[in-house]
DRENZA-363482 format. One record per residue (C-alpha): residue in three letters; residue number from 1; x, y, z. Coordinates in nm, 2 decimals. Layout:
ATOM / code / pos / u / v / w
ATOM / ALA / NUM / X / Y / Z
...
This chain:
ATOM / code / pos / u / v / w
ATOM / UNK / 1 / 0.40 / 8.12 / -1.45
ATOM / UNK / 2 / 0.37 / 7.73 / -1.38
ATOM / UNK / 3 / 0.36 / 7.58 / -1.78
ATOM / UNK / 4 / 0.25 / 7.28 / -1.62
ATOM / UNK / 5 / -0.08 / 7.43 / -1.55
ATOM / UNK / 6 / -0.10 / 7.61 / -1.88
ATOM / UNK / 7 / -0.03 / 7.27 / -2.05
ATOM / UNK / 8 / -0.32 / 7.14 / -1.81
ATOM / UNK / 9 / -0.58 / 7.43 / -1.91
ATOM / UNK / 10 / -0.49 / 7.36 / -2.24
ATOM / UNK / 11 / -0.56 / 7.02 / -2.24
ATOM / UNK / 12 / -0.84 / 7.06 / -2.03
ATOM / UNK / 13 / -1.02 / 7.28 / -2.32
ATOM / UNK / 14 / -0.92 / 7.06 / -2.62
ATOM / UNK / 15 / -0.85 / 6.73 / -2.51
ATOM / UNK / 16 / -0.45 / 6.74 / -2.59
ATOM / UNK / 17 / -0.15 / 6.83 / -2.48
ATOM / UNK / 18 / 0.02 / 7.17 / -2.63
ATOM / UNK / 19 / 0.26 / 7.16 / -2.96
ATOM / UNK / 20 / 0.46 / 7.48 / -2.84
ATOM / UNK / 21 / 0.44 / 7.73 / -2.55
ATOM / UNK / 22 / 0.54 / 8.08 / -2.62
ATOM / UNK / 23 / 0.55 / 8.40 / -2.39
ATOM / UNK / 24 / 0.56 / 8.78 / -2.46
ATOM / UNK / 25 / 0.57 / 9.04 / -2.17
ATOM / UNK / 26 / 0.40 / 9.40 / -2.15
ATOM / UNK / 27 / 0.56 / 9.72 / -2.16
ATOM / UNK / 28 / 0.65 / 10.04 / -1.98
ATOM / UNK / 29 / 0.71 / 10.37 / -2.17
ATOM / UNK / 30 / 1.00 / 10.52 / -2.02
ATOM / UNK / 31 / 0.92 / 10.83 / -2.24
ATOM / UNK / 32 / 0.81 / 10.89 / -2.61
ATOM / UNK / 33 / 0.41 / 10.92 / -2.55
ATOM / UNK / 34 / 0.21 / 10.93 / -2.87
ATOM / UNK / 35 / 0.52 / 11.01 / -3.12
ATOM / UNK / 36 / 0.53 / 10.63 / -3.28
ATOM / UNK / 37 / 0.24 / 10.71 / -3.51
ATOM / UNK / 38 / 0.44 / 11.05 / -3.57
ATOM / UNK / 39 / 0.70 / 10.86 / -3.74
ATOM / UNK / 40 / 0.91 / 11.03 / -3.43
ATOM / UNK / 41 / 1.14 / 10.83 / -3.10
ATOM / UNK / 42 / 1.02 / 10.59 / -2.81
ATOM / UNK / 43 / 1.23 / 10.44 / -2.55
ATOM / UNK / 44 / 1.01 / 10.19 / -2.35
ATOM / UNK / 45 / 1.09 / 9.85 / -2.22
ATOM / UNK / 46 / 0.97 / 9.51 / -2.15
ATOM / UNK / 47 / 0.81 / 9.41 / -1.78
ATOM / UNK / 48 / 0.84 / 9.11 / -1.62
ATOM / UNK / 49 / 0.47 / 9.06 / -1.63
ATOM / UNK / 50 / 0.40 / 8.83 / -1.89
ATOM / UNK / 51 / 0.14 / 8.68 / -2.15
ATOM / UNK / 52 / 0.17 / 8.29 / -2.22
ATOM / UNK / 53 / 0.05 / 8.10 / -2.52
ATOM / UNK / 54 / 0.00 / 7.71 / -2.59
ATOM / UNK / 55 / -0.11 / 7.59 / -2.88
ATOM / UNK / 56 / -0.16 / 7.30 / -3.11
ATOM / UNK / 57 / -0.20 / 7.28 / -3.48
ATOM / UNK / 58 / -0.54 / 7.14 / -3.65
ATOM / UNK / 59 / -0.57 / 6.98 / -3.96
ATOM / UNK / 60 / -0.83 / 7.22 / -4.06
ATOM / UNK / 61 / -0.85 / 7.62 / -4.11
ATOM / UNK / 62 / -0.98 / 7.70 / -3.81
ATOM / UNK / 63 / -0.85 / 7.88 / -3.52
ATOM / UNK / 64 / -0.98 / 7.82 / -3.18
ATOM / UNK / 65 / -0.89 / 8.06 / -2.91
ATOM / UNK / 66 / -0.97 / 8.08 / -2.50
ATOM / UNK / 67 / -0.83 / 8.16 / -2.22
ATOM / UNK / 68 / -0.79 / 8.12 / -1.84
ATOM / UNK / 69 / -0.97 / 8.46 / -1.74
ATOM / UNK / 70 / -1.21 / 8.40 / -2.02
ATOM / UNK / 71 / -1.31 / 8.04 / -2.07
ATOM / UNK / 72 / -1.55 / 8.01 / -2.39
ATOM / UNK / 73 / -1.38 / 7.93 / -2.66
ATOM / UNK / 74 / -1.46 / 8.12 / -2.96
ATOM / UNK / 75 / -1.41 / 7.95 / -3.29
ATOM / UNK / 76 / -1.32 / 8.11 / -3.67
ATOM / UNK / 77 / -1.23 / 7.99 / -3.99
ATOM / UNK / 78 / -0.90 / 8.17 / -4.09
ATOM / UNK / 79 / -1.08 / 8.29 / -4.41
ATOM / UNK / 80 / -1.36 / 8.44 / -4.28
ATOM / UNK / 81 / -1.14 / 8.69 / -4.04
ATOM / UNK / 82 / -1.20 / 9.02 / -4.13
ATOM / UNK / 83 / -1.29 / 9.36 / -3.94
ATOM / UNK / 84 / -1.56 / 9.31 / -3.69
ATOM / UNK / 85 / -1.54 / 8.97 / -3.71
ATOM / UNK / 86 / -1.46 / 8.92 / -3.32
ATOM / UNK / 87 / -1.54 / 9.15 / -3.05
ATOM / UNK / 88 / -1.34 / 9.15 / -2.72
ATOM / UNK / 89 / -1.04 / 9.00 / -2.62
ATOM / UNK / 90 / -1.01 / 8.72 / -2.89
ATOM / UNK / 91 / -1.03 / 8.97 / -3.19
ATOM / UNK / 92 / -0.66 / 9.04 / -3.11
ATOM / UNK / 93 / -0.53 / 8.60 / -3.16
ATOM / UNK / 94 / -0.75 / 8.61 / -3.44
ATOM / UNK / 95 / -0.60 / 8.94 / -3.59
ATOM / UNK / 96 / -0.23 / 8.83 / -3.55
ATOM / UNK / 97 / -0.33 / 8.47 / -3.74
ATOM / UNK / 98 / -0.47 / 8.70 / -4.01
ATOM / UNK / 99 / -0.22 / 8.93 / -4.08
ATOM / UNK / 100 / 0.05 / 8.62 / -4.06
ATOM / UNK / 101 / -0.16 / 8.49 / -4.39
ATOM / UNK / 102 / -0.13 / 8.80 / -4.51
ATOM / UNK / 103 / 0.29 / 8.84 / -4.47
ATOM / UNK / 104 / 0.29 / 8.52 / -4.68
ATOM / UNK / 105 / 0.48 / 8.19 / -4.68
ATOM / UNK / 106 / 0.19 / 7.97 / -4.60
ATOM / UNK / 107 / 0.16 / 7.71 / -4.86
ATOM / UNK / 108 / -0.23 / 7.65 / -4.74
ATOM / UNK / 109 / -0.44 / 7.77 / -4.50
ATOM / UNK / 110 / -0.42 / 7.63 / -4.20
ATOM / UNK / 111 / -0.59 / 7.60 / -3.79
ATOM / UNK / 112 / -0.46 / 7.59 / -3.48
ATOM / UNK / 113 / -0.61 / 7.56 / -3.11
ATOM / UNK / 114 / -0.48 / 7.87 / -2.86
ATOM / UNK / 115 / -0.51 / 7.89 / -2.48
ATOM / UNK / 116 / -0.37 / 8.20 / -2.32
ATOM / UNK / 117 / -0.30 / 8.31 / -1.92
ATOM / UNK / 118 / -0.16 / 8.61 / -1.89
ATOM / UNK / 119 / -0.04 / 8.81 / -1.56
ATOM / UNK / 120 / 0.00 / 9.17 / -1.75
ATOM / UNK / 121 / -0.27 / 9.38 / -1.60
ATOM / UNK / 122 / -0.54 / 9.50 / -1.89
ATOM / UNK / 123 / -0.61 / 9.90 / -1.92
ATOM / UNK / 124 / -0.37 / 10.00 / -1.69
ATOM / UNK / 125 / -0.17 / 10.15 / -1.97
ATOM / UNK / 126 / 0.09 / 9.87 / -2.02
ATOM / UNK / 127 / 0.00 / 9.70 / -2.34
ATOM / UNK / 128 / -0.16 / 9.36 / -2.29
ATOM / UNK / 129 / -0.27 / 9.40 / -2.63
ATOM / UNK / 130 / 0.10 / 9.36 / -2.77
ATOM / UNK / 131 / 0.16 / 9.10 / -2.49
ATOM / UNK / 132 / -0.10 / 8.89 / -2.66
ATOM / UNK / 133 / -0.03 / 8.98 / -3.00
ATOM / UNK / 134 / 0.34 / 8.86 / -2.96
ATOM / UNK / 135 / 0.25 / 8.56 / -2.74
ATOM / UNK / 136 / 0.04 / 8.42 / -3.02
ATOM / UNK / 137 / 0.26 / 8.52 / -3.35
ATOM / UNK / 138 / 0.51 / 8.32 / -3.19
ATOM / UNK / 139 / 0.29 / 8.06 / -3.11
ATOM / UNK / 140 / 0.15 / 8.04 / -3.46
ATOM / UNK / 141 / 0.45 / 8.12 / -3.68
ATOM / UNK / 142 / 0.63 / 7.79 / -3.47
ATOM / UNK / 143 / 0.34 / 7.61 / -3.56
ATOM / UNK / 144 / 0.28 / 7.70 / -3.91
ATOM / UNK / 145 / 0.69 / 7.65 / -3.98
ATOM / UNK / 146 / 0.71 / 8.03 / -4.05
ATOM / UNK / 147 / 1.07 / 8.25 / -3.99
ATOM / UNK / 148 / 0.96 / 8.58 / -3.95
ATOM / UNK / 149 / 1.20 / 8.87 / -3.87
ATOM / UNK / 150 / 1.17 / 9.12 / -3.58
ATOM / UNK / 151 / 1.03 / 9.41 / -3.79
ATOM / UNK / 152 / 0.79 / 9.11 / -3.92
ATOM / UNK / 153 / 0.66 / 9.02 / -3.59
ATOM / UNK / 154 / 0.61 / 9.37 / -3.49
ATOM / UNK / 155 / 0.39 / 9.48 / -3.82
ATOM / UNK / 156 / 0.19 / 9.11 / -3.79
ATOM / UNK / 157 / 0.09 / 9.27 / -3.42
ATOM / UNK / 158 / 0.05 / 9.63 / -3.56
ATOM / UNK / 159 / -0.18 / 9.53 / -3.84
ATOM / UNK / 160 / -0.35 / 9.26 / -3.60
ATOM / UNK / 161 / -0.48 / 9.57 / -3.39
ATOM / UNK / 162 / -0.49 / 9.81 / -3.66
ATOM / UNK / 163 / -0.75 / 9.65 / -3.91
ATOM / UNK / 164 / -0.90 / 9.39 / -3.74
ATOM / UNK / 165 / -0.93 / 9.53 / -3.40
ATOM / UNK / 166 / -0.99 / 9.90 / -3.52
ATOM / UNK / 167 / -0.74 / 10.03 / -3.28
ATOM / UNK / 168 / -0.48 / 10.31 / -3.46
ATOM / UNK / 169 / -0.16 / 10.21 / -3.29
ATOM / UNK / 170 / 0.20 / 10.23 / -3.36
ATOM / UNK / 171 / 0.42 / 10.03 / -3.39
ATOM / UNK / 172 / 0.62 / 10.07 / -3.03
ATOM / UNK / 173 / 0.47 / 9.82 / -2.79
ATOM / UNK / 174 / 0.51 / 9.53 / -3.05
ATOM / UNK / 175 / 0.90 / 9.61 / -3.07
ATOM / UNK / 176 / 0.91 / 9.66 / -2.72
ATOM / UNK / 177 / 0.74 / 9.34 / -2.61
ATOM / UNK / 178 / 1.02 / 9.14 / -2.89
ATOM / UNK / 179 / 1.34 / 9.30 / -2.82
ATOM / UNK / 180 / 1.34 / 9.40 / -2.41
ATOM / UNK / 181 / 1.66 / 9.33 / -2.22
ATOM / UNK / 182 / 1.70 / 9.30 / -1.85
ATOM / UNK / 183 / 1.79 / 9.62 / -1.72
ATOM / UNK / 184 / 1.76 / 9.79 / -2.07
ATOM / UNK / 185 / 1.50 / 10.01 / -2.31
ATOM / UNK / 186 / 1.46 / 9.98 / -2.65
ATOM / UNK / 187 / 1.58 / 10.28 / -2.81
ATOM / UNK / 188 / 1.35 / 10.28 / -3.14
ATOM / UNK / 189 / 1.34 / 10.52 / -3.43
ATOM / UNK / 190 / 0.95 / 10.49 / -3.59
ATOM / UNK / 191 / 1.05 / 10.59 / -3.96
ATOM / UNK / 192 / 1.34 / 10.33 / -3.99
ATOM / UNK / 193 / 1.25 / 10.08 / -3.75
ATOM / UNK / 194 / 1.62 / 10.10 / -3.62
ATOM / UNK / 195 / 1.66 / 10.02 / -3.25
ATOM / UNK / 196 / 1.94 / 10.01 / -2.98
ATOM / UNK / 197 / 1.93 / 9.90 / -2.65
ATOM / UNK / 198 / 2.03 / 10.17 / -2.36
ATOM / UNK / 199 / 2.13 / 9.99 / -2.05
ATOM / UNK / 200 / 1.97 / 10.15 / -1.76
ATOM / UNK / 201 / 2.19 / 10.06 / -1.51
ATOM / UNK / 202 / 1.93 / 10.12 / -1.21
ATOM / UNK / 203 / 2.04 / 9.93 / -0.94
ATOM / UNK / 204 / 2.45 / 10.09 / -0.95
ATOM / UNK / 205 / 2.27 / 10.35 / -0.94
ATOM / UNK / 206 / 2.02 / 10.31 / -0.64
ATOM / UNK / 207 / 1.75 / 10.37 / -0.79
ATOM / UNK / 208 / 1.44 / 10.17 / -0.91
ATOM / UNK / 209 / 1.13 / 10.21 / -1.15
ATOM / UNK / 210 / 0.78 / 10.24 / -1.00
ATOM / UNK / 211 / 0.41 / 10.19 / -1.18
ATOM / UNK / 212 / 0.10 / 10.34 / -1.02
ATOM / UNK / 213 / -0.21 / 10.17 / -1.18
ATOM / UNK / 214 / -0.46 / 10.43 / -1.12
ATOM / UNK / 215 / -0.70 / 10.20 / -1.20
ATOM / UNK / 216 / -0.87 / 10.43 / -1.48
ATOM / UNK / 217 / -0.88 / 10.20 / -1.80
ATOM / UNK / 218 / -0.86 / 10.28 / -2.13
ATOM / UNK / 219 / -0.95 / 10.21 / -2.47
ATOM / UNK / 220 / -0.75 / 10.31 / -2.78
ATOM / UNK / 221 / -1.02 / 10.23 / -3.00
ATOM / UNK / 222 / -1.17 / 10.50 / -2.85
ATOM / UNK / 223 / -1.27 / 10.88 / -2.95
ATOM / UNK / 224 / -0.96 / 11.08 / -2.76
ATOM / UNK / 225 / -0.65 / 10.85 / -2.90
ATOM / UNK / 226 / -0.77 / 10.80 / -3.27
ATOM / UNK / 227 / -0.89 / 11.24 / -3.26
ATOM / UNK / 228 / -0.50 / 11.31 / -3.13
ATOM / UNK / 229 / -0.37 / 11.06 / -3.46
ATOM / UNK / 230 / -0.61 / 11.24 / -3.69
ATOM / UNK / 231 / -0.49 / 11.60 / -3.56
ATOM / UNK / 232 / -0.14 / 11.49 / -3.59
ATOM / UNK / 233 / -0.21 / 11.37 / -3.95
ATOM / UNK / 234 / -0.43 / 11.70 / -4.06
ATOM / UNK / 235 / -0.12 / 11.94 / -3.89
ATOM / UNK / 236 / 0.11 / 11.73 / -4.11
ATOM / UNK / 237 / -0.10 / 11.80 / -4.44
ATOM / UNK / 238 / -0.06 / 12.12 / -4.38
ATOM / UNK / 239 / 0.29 / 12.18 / -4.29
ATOM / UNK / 240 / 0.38 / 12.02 / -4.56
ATOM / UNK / 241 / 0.58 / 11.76 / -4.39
ATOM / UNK / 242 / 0.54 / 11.39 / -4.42
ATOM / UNK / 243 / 0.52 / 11.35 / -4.06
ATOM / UNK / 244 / 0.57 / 11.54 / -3.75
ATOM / UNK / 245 / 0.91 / 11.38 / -3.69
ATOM / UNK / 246 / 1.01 / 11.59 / -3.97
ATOM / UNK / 247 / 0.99 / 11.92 / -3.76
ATOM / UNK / 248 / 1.24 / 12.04 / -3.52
ATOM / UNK / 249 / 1.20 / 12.28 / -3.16
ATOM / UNK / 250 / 1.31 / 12.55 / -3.38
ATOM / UNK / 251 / 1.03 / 12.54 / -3.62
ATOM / UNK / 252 / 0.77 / 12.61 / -3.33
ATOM / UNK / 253 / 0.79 / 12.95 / -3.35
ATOM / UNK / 254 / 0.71 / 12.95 / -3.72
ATOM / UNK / 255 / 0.45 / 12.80 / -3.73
ATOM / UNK / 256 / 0.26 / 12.85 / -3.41
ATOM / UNK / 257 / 0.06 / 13.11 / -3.67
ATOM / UNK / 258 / -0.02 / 12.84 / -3.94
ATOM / UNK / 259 / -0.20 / 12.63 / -3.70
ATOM / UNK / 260 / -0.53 / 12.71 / -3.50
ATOM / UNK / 261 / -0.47 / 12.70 / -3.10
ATOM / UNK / 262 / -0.54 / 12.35 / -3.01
ATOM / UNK / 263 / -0.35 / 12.18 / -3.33
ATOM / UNK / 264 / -0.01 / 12.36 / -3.24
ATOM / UNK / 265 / -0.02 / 12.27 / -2.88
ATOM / UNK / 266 / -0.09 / 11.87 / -3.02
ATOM / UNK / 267 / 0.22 / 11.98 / -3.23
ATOM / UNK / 268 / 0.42 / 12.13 / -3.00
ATOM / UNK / 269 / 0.40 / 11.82 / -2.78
ATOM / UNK / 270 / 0.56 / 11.58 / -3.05
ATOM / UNK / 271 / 0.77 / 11.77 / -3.16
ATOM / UNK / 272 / 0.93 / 11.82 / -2.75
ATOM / UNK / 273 / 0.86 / 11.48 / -2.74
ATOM / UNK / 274 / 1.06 / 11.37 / -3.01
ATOM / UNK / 275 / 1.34 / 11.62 / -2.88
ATOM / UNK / 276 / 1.32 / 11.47 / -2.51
ATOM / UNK / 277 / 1.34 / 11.10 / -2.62
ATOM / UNK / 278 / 1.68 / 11.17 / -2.77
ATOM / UNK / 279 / 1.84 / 11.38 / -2.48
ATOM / UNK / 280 / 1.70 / 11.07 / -2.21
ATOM / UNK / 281 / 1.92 / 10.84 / -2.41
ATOM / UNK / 282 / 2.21 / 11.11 / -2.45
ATOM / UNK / 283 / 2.13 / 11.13 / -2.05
ATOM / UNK / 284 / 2.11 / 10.78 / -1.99
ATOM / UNK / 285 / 2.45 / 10.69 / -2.18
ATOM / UNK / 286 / 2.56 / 10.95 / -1.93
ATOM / UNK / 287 / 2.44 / 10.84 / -1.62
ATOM / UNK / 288 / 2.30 / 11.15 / -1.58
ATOM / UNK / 289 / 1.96 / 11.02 / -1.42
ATOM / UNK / 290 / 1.85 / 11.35 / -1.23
ATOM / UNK / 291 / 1.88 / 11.49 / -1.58
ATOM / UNK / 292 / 1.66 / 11.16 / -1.68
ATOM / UNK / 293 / 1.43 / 11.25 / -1.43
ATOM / UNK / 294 / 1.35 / 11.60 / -1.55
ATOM / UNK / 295 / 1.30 / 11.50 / -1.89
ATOM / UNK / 296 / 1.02 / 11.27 / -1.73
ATOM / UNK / 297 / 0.85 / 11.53 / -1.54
ATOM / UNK / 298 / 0.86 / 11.79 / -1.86
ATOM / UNK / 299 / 0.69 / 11.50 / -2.07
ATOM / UNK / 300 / 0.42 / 11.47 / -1.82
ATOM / UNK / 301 / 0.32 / 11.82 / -1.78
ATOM / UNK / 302 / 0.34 / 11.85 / -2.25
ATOM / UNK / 303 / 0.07 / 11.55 / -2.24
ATOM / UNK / 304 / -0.11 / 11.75 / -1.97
ATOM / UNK / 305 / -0.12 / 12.04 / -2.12
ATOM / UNK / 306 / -0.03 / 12.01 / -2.50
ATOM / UNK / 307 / -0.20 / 11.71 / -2.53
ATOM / UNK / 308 / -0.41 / 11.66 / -2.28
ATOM / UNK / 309 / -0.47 / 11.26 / -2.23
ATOM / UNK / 310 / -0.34 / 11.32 / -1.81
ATOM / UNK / 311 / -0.65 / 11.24 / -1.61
ATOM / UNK / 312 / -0.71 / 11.41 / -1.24
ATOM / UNK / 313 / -0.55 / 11.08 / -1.13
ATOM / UNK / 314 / -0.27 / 11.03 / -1.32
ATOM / UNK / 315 / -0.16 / 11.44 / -1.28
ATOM / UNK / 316 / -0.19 / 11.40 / -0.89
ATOM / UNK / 317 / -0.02 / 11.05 / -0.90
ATOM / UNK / 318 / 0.28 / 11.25 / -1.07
ATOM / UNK / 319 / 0.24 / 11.52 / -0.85
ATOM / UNK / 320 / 0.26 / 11.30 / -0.46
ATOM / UNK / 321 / 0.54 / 11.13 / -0.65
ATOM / UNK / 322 / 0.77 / 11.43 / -0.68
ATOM / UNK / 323 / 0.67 / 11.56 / -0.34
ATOM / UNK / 324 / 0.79 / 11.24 / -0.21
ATOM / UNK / 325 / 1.12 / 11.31 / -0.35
ATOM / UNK / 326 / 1.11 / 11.14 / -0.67
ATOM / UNK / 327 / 1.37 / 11.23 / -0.98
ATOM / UNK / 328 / 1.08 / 11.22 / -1.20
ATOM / UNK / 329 / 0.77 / 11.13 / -1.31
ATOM / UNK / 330 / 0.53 / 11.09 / -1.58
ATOM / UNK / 331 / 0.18 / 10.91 / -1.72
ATOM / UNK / 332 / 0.28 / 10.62 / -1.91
ATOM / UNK / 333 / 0.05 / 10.46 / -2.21
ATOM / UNK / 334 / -0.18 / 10.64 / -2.42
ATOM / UNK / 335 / -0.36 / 10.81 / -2.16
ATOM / UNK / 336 / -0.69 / 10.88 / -2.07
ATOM / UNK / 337 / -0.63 / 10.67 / -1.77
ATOM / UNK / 338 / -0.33 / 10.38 / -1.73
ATOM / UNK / 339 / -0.08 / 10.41 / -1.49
ATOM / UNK / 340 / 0.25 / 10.65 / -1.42
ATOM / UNK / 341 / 0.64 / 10.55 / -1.40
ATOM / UNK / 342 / 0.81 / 10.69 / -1.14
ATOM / UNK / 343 / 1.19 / 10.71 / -1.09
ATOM / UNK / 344 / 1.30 / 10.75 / -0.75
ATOM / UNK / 345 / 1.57 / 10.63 / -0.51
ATOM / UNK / 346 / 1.56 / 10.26 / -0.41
ATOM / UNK / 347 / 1.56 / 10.31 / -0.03
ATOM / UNK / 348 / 1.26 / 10.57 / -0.10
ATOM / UNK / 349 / 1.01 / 10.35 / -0.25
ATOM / UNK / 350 / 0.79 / 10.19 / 0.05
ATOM / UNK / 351 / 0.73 / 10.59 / 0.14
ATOM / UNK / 352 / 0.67 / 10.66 / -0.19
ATOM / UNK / 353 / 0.38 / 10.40 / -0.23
ATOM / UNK / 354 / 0.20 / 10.52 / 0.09
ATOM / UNK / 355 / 0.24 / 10.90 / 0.00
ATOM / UNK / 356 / 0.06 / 10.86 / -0.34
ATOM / UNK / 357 / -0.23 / 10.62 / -0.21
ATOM / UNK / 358 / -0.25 / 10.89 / 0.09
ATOM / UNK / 359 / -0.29 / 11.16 / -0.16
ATOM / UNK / 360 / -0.53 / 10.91 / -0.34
ATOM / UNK / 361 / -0.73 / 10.88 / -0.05
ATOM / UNK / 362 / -0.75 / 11.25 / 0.06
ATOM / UNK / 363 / -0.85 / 11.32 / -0.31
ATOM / UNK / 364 / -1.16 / 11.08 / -0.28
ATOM / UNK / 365 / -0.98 / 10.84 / -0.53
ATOM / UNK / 366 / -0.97 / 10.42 / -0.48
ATOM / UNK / 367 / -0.61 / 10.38 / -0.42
ATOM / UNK / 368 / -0.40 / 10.29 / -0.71
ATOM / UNK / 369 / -0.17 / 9.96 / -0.74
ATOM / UNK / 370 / 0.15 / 10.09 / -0.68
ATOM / UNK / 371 / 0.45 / 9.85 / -0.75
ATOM / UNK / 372 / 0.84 / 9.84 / -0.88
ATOM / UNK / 373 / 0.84 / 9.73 / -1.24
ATOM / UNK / 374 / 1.16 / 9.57 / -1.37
ATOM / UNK / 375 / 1.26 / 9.64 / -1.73
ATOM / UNK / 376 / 1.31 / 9.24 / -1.87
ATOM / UNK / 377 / 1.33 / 9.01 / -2.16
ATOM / UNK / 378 / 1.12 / 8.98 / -2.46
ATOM / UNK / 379 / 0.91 / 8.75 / -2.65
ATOM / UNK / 380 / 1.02 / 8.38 / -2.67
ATOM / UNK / 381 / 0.98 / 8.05 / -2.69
ATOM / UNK / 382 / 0.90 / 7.87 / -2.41
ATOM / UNK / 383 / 0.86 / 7.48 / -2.51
C-alpha cells in the first residue's frame, strides 16, 4: 500500500499529518479450526494482505476513528467505551484502545486520531478483525509510549473483540497476525501461549497455497460459532476436564456413552483436531507434504461432519479442488462461510482455479475469488 496516500487520507480527515503508521496482515489457518478456545493447537500464518493504521495523538481522551472504505468518523471518549458502545467496524479500534487502558501503564487517559485502509478482504474467513485489532494496538501503544509484549498484544486484540465487540474468539488470529514469517506458520500451543515457527518450504517443494473466497460471509458474533464454544464448554464440565485439550484420541471411545450424539461428535472433532495439528508439524518438519495434505482433507470432512460449520460451498470448493489433483484441502476460518486453502502443485494452479469456479458455476453458485496466498510477515511499524 502507497503510505503516501494513507498519510494524505489521514490528513485529509483531520487536518495533520500522521505521528506513526503501523500495519498488521490477515491470516490463513493452515489447520487447527475451532481448538484455540479449546485450550488445544493451531498452525496458521500471516498473508500478505494487509491492514494499515496512521494516527496522531490528541491532547484530550478522545479517540477518533475512520477509514478509507468507511469515511464518517465516529468519535468516543476513552472512558465511556464499554460493550455496545459502537456498532460496526469501529467497535473493534475502539475495543483495542480500551483493553490497552485496561493492561495498564498509562499515567492518564489519553486520545488519539485513527485512519485505517486495509486490503484484507472482510468475511471471507481470514480475520480482518485481528488485522485491525493489531494495526491499531501498535498504532496506539507507539503513541501512548507503551512496550507491550507479544502475548500482550494478542490478549489487548482478544479482549478488544471479546467484550467490547461481543465476539467469543481465541486467541489464534491475534498471534498469527504478530509473529508470521515469510514462508513460515506459527506453531501455537493455546494453554501456554508457546509458539514456534515451522518453515513451509513451499516453493523447494513446488507447490503453492491457494484461497477460494466463496464469497459466503460470516459473523462470529453470531448464533452457530458462539453455540459450538458453549457445547465445547458444557462437554468439558462434564468430562471433568478443564478443557478439551486435556483429552486424547484414545479417550473417544470412553466416552462416546457420556455424551448425547451431537456433543461427542463437537468433541470428537477437537479432540482429532488437536491430534492432526501436531502430526502436520511432525509432517511438515519432514517434508512430508502429501502426508500434509491428507491431514488437510481429514480436517475438512471432521468440521463437516463433527462440527458442521462447511457450507454447500465451501464442501464443493474442497471437493473440485481434490479432483483437480490437489494434496489437500480444507475450509479455513470459523466457518459458516469464508474461504478454503488448498495445497496443490505450483504448475497446477491456473487449472485448478477454473475447475472450482466451473464446478461453481454448474452448481448455480457466483464464482468464488480464487487466488495464491503467501504465508508473510507480521505486525509492524511502518513510520
Amino acid at each position: 500500500m502507497d503510505l503516501t496516500e494513507l498519510s494524505s487520507g489521514f490528513g485529509k480527515t483531520y487536518g495533520r499529518a500522521p505521528d506513526v503508521i503501523w500495519s498488521a496482515p490477515g491470516r490463513a489457518n493452515l489447520i487447527g479450526e475451532h481448538t484455540d478456545y479449546n485450550d488445544g493447537f493451531v498452525l496458521p500464518f500471516a498473508i500478505a494482505e494487509r491492514t494499515y493504521a496512521a494516527a496522531a495523538r490528541r491532547d484530550d481522551d478522545t479517540i477518533a476513528v475512520t477509514s478509507a472504505a468507511f469515511p464518517e468518523t465516529v468519535r468516543v471518549r476513552l472512558g465511556d467505551i464499554a460493550p455496545g458502545t459502537v456498532a460496526g467496524w469501529a467497535g473493534y479500534p475502539f475495543g483495542v484502545a480500551w483493553a490497552l487502558t485496561q493492561a495498564g501503564g498509562l499515567s492518564a487517559p489519553l486520545g488519539a486520531d485513527l485512519y485505517f485502509d486495509s486490503a484484507v478482504p472482510v468475511g471471507g474467513g481470514l480475520s480482518s478483525s485481528a488485522a485491525l485489532e493489531m494495526a491499531a494496538a501498535g498504532a496506539l501503544a507507539s503513541l501512548w509510549g507503551l512496550t507491550l509484549s507479544a502475548p500482550e498484544f494478542a490478549r489487548v486484540g482478544q479482549r478488544a473483540e471479546n467484550e467490547i465487540v461481543g465476539a467469543p474468539t481465541g486467541i489464534m488470529d491475534q498471534y498469527a497476525s504478530l509473529l508470521g514469517q515469510a514462508d513460515a506458520a506459527v506453531f501455537l500451543d493455546c494453554r501456554t501461549l508457546e509458539t514456534r515457527n515451522v518453515p513451509l518450504r513451499l516453493a523447494p517443494a513446488g507447490l503453492a497455497l491457494v484461497l477460494a473466497d466463496t464469497g459466503e460471509s460470516h459473523d462470529h458474533a453470531a448464533g452457530g460459532y458462539a453455540a459450538r464454544r458453549a457445547s465445547c464448554e458444557k462437554a468439558a464440565r462434564q468430562l471433568g476436564v478443564r478443557a478439551l485439550r486435556d483429552l486424547e484420541t484414545s479417550d473417544l471411545p470412553r466416552i462416546e456413552g457420556e455424551l448425547d450424539d451431537e456433543t461427542f461428535r463437537r468433541v470428537r472433532h477437537i479432540v482429532t483436531e488437536d491430534a492432526r495439528v501436531k502430526s502436520t508439524v511432525a509432517a511438515l518438519d519432514a517434508g512430508a507434504m502429501k502426508t500434509v495434505g491428507r491431514y488437510l482433507t481429514a480436517s475438512h470432512y471432521s468440521m463437516r461432519d463433527d462440527y458442521e460449520i462447511t457450507t454447500p460451498a465451501l464442501d464443493l470448493a474442497v471437493e473440485a479442488a481434490l479432483a483437480a489433483g490437489a494434496l489437500g484441502a480444507r475450509m479455513t476460518g470459523g466457518g459458516f462461510g469464508g474461504s478454503t486453502i488448498t495445497l496443490i502443485d505450483a504448475r497446477q494452479v491456473p487449472s485448478l482455479g477454473a475447475a472450482i469456479k466451473d464446478a461453481f458455476t454448474a452448481a448455480g453458485f457466483a464464482p468464488p475469488r480464487v487466488s495464491t496466498v503467501t504465508p508473510s510477515a507480521g505486525a509492524h511499524k511502518e513510520a
